[in-house]
Legacy VTK file of the C-alpha trace (Angstrom):
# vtk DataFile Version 3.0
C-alpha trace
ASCII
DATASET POLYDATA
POINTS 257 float
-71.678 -57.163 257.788
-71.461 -60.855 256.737
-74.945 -62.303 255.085
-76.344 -65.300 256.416
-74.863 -67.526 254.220
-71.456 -66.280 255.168
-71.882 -65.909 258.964
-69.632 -67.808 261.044
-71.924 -70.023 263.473
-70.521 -70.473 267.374
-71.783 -73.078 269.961
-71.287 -71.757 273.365
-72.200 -74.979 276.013
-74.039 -73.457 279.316
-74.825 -70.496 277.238
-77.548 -69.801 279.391
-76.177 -68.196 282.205
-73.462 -66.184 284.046
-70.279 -66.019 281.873
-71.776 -68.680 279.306
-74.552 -66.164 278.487
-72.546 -63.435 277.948
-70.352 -65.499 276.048
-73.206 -66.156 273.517
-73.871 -62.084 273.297
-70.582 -61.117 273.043
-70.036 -63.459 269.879
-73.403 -62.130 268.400
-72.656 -58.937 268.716
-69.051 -59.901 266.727
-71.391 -61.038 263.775
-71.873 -64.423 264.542
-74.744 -67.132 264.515
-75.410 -68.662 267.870
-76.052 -72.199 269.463
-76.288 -72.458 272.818
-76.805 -75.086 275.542
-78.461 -75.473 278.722
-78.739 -78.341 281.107
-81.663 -78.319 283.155
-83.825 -74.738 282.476
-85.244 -74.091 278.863
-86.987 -71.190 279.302
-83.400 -69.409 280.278
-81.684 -71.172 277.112
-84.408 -69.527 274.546
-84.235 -66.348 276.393
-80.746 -66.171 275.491
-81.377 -67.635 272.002
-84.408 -64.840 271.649
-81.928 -61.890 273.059
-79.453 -63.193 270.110
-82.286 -62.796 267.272
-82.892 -59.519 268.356
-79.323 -58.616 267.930
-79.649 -59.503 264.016
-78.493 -63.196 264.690
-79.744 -66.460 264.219
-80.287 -68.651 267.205
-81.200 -71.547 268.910
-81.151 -73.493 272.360
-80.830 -76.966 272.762
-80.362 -79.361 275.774
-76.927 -80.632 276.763
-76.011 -83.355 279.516
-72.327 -83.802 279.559
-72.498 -85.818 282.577
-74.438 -88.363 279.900
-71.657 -89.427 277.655
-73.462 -91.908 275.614
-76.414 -89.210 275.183
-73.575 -86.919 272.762
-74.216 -88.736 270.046
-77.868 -87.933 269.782
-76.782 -84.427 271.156
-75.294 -83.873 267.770
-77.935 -84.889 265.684
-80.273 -82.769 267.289
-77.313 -80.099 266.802
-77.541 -81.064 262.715
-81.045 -80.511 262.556
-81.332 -77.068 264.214
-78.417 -75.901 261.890
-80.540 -77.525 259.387
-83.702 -75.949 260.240
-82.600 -72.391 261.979
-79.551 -71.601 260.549
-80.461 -71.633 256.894
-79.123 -75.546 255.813
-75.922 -75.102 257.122
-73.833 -78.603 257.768
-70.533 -77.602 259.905
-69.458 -74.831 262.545
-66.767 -72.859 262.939
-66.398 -72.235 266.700
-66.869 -74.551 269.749
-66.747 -72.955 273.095
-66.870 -75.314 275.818
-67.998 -73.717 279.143
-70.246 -75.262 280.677
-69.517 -76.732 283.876
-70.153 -76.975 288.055
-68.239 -76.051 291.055
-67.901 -75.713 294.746
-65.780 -75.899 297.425
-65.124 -79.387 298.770
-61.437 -79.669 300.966
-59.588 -82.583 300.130
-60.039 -85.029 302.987
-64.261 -84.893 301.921
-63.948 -85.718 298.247
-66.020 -89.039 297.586
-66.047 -90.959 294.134
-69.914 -89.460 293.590
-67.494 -85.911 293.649
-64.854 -87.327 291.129
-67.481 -88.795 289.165
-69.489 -85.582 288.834
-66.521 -82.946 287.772
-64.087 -84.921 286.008
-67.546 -85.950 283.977
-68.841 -82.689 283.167
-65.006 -81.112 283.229
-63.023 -83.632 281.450
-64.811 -86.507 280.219
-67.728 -85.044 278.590
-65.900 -81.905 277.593
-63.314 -84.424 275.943
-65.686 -86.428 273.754
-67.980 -83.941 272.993
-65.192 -81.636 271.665
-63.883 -85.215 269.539
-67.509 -85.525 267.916
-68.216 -81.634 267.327
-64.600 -81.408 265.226
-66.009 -83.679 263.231
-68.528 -81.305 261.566
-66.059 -78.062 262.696
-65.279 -76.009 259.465
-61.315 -76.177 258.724
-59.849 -72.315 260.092
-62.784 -72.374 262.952
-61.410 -73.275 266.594
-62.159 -73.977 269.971
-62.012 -72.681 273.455
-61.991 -73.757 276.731
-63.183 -72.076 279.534
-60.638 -73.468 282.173
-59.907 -71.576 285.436
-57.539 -69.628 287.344
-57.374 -71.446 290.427
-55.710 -73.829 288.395
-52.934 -72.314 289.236
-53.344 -70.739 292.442
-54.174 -73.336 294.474
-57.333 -71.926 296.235
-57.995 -74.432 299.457
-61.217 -76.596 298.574
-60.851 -76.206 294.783
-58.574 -79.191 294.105
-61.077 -81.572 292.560
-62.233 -78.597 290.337
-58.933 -77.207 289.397
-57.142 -80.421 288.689
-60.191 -81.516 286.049
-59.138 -77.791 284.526
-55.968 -78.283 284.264
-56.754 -81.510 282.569
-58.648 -79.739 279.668
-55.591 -77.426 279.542
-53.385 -80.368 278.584
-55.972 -81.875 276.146
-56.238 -78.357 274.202
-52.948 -78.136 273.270
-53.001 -82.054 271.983
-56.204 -80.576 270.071
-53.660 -77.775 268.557
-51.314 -80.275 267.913
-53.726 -82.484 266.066
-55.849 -80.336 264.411
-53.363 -77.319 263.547
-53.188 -79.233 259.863
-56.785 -77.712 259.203
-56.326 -74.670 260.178
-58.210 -75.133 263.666
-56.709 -73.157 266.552
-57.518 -74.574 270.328
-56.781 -72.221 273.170
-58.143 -72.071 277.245
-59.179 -68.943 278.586
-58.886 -69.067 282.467
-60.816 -66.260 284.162
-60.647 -65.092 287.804
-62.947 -63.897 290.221
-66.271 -63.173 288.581
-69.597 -62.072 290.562
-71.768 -64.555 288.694
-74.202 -67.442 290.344
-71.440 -69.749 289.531
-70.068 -72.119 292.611
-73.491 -71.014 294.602
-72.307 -67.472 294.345
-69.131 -68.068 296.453
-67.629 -64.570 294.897
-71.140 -62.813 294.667
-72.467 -63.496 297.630
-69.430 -63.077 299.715
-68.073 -59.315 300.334
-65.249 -60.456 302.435
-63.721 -62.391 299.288
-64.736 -60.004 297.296
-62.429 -57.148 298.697
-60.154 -60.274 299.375
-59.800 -60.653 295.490
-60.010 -57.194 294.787
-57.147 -56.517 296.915
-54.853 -59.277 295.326
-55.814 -57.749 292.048
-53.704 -55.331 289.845
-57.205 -53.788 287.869
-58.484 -53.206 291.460
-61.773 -54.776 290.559
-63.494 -57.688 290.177
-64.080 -58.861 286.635
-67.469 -58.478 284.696
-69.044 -60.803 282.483
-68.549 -58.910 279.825
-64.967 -58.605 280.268
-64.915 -62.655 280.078
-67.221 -62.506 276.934
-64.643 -60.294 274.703
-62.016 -61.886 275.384
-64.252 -64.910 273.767
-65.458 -63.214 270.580
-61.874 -61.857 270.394
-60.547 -65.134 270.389
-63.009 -67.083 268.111
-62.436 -63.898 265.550
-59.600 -63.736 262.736
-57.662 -61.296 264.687
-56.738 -64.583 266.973
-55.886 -66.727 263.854
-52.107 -67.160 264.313
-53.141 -68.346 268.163
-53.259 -71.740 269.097
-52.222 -74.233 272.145
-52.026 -71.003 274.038
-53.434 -70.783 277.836
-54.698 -67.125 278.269
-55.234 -65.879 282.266
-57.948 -63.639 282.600
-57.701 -62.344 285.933
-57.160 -58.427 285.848
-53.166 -58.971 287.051
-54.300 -61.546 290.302
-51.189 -61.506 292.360
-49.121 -60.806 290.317
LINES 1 258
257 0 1 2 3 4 5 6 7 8 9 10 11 12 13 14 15 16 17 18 19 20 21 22 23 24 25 26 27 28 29 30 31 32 33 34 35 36 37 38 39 40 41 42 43 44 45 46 47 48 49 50 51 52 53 54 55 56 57 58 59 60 61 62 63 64 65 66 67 68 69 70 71 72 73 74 75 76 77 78 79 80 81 82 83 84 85 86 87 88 89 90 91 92 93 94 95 96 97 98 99 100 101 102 103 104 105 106 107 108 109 110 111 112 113 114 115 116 117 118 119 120 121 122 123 124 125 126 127 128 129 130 131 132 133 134 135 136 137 138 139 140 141 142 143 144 145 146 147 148 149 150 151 152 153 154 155 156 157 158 159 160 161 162 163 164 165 166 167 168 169 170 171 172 173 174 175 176 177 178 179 180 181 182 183 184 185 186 187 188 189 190 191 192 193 194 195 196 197 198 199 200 201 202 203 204 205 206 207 208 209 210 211 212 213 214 215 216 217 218 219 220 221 222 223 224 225 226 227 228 229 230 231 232 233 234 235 236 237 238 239 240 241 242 243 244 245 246 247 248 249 250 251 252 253 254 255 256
């Protein structure tokens, strides 16, 4: 077990919840220190933070708007302080994780601007520059992932706003692999499938006919769990993933294949 001083210190953004939360355990539980986001719901941010402590860990919660771009700047100062404060004077991190994010169904021919400006902000603008200013004080070896999506590629109706912001990111992580690859800093998306979380107003959970749609279309014969999504997190933000980088990785349990 690393000591403190040697721990390797993750920031998983909408760490709070669904997959994000699980992301935050899961990379705990590898060993590492933990920041994590949350937008709008503090209490659910330090429960995370307080479930990470208990694991041996060092945590803490802090708020994150990426829809407020010129907010990221004092986003990262708060960020220097709690690693000054919490996480014994450290200065850098190793790992960025960017998953937060929003989504729901919305066809095509009812997209407005307000839409556009509201995913591609928290999906590709936001994710973009806060990813530029967080490298900045990222360790040389660490890396980053981005949670992307499946229906990227599978061209679910209503998802086209979503997915095409996604596949965005996908693009921009392997410039970030490009770029970066001199300092040892690997960049890779991770694009799960179906998942019963809250996510999308529980469009998976709360919906047994896609469910057994999904699970049908599905070589695992099962939807995934959170903590399927998690691993594959901590696995990828651990040295065992060092020699991978600009590298799109489909979580879906063999969808249609």
């Amino acid at each position: 077990m690393a000591s403190d001083a040697t721990k390797k210190i993750a920031l998983v953004t909408g760490g709070n919840r669904g997959l994000g939360k699980d992301m935050a355990l899961s990379l705990a539980r590898a060993g590492m220190d933990v920041v994590l986001t949350f937008n709008s719901n503090p209490a659910e941010g330090e429960a995370v933070a307080e479930e990470i402590r208990g694991l041996g860990g060092r945590a803490a919660a802090l708020r994150l708007d990426l829809m407020d771009a010129p907010a990221l700047d004092g986003f990262v100062e708060r960020l220097k302080a709690a690693l000054r404060d919490s996480f014994g004077g450290a200065e850098r991190l190793d790992f960025l994780v960017n998953n937060a994010g929003i989504g729901r169904a919305i066809p095509i021919d009812q997209l407005t601007e307000a839409d556009f400006d509201a995913f591609a902000g928290i999906h590709f603008k936001g994710v973009l520059f806060l990813t530029q200013k967080l490298l900045r004080i990222t360790n040389d070896g660490g890396g980053v992932v981005f949670i992307t999506a499946a229906a990227d590629r599978y061209n679910v109706p209503g998802y086209g706003l979503y997915a095409a912001c996604k596949g965005a990111i996908e693009v921009f992580s392997r410039y970030v692999a490009k770029e970066y690859g001199p300092r040892g800093i690997r960049s890779n998306t991770l694009a799960p499938g179906g998942v019963a979380t809250d996510f999308a107003g529980a469009a998976i959970r709360n919906n047994p006919a896609l469910q057994q749609m999904v699970i049908a279309q599905t070589a695992m014969g099962r939807l995934a769990e959170p903590h399927d999504i998690g691993g594959l997190v901590a696995l990828l933000c651990s040295d065992d993933a060092r020699w991978l980088t600009g590298q799109r990785l489909e979580a879906t349990g063999g969808y249609n294949i």
